[in-house]
N, C-alpha and C positions, 0 to 999 in steps of 0.2 A: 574920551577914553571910556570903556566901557566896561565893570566892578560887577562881580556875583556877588548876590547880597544876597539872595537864600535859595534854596534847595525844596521844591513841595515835598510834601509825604505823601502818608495816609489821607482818602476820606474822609470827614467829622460828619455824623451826622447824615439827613438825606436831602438838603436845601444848597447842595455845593460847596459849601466849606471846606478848606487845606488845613493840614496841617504845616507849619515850614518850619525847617533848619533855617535859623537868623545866621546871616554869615559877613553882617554888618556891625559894627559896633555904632550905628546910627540908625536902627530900624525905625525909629519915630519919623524921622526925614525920607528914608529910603521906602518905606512897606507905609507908606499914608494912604486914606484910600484919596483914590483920585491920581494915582501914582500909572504911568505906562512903562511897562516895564519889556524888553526884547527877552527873547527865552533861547534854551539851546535844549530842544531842538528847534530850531528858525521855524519850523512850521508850527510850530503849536503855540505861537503870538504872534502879535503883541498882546498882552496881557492889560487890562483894568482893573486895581484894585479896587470893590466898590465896596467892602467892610473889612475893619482886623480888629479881632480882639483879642484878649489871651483869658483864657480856661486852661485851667490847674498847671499851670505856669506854662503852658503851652502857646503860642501865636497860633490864632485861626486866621486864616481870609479867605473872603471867596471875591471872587472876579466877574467883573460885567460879562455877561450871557453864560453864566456858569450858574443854573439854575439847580441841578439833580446830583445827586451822587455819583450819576453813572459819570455825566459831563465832569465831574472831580477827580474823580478814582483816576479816568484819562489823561492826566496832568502831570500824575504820579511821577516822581524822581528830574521832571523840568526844572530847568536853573530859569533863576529869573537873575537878570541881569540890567542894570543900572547905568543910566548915559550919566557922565562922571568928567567935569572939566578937570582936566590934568592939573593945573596948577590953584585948584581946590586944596584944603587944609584939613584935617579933622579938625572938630572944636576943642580937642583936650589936647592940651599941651603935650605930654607921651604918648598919646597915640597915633600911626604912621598910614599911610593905605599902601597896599602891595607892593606897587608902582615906585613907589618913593624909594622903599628899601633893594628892590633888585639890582645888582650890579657893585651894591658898595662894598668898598674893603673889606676885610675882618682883621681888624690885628689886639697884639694885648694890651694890657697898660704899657707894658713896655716898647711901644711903639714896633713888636713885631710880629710880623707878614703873618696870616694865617691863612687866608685866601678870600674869595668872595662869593657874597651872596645870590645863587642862581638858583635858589625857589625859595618858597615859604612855604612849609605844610602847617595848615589849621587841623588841629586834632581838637577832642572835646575837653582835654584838660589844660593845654597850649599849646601856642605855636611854638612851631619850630623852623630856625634856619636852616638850609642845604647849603652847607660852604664849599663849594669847590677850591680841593689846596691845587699848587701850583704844577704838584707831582700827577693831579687828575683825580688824587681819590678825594671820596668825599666823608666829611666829617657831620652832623649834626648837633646845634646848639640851640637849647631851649631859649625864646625869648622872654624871658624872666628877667626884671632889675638886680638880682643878683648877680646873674653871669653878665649880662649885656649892660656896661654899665653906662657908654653914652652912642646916641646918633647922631654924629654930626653929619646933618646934608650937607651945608657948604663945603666941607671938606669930601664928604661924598664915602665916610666911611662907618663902621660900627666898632667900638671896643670893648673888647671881652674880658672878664677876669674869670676864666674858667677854674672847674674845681680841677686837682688832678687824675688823669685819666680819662680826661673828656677828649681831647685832643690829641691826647700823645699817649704813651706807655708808663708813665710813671705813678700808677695806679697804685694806692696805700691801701691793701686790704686789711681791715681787721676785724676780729671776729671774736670770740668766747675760745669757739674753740684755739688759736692759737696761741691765746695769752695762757689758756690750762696746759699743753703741750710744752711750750714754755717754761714753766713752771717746774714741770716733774722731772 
């Protein structure tokens, strides 16, 4: 099975250096040099990791025969992409790879339906579920230990204790202003 693990940027520098979007929670394993990695677009690998380092919290690498800036810059916005046995594990006990979660249930503590999981968006502050309800619309739920409170694979589901109005309509607005409004 085959996992995006990062995303090139920018340039660093003029000895071929990247910058990369980590899009692994394993970059030590995934972005080692010595790592061959397939790209999208297919043409522009396979790729060689042959240095990574991180400057000012940044990951750098540059890649065998990736000598100059100009051969970097050219890289620009390629995934790099990760040969990945499916029934592989993260090492930390909560955390999931794509794979594992698409398809499962969504229901709440209260054992009901909400729909399932048919994507995961990685944004820079978290992810997010795409649950498709049964009616076809679709809902969004941040993957956070507070709402998502377990995954069970063998069951092949996820359970949610959403806040309200995550899911439904029963949205509790309060605010300054309506408790003065209130009042007078």
């Amino acid at each position: 099975m085959q996992l995006v693990v990062a995303r090139i940027g920018r340039a660093h520098g003029i000895k071929g250096e990247v910058t990369v979007e980590v899009r692994t929670d394993e970059p030590e394993l995934r972005l080692a040099p010595g790592a061959v990695l397939a790209t999208d677009p297919a043409a522009t690998g396979p790729l060689t990791i042959a240095t990574g380092r991180v400057h000012s919290g940044r990951l750098l690498l540059r890649f065998e025969g990736v000598t100059d800036r100009t051969g970097a810059e050219a890289l620009r916005n390629t995934l790099l992409i990760a040969e990945v046995d499916p029934a592989e594990l993260p090492e930390e006990e909560d955390e999931y790879y794509d794979h594992q979660l698409m398809d499962l249930d969504v229901v709440l503590t209260d054992g009901t339906g909400v729909g399932r999981i048919t994507e995961i968006s990685h944004l820079p502050t978290q992810d997010l579920f795409v649950v498709e309800r049964p009616d076809g619309s679709e809902v969004y739920v941040p993957f956070v230990s507070e709402i998502v409170t377990e995954i069970d694979l063998e069951q092949q589901r996820a359970v949610i204790d959403p806040p309200p109005g995550l899911i439904d309509d029963r949205a509790e607005i309060a605010s300054s202003r309506d408790a003065s409004a209130q009042e007078s």
